[in-house]
C-alpha positions as CSV (number, residue, x, y, z in Angstrom):
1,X,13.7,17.7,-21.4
2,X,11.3,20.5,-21.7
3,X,10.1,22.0,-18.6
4,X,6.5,23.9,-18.0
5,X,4.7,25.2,-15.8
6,X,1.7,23.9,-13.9
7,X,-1.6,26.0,-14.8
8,X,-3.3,25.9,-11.5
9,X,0.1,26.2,-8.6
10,X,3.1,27.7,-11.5
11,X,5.7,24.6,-10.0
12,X,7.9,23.5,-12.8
13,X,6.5,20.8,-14.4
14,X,7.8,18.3,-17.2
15,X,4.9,16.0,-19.2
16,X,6.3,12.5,-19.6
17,X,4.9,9.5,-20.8
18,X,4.3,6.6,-18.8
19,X,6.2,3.5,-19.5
20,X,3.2,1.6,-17.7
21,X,0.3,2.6,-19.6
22,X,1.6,5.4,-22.1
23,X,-0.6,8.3,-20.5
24,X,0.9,11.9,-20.1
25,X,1.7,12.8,-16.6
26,X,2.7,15.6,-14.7
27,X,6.2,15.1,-13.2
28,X,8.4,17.9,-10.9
29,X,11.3,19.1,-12.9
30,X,13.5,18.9,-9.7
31,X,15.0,15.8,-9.1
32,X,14.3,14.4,-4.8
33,X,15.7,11.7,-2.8
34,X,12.3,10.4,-2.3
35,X,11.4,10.3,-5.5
36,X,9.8,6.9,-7.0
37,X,10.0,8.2,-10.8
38,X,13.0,7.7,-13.2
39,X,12.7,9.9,-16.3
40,X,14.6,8.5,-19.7
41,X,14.7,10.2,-22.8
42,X,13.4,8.2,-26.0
43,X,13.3,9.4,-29.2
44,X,13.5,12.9,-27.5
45,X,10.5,12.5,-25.3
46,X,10.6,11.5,-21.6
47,X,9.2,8.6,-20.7
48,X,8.4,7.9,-16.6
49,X,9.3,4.5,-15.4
50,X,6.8,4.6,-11.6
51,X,8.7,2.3,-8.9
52,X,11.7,1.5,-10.9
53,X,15.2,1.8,-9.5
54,X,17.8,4.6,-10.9
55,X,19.0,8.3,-10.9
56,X,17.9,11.2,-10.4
57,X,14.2,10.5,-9.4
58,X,11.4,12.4,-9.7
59,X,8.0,12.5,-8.2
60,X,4.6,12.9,-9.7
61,X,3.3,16.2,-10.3
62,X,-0.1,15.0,-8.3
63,X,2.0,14.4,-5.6
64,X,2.7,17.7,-5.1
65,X,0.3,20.0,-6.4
66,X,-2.4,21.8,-4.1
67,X,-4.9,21.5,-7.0
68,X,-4.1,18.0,-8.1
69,X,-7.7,17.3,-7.4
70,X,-9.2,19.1,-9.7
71,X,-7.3,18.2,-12.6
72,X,-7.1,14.0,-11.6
73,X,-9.7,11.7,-14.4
């Protein structure tokens, strides 16, 4: 998976799609134990499964980021 980096904090980022509604969303590249995302690759893209059981786990970038707010829609 290709990683990024966030244009307002510089965190390592990965976009995935959302399994859920199939919207882009920031996700940390480091895996953490309180994570509630699971990452799979399809076709060569992530795709974020939110609340769904598995390893590693991730957590939203939103979650995270101290300007979250000003990029949120």
């Amino acid at each position: 998976m290709r990683v990024e980096h966030c244009r307002s904090c510089g965190a390592r980022i990965i976009w995935a799609i959302t399994a859920a509604t199939g919207r882009s969303m920031p996700v940390d590249a480091d895996p953490v134990e309180h994570g509630n995302v699971v990452l799979e690759s399809v076709d060569g893209k992530p795709l974020a499964f939110v609340g769904q059981a598995g390893e590693p786990r991730y957590v939203s970038h939103f979650v995270s980021c101290p300007e979250a707010n000003r990029w949120r829609r």
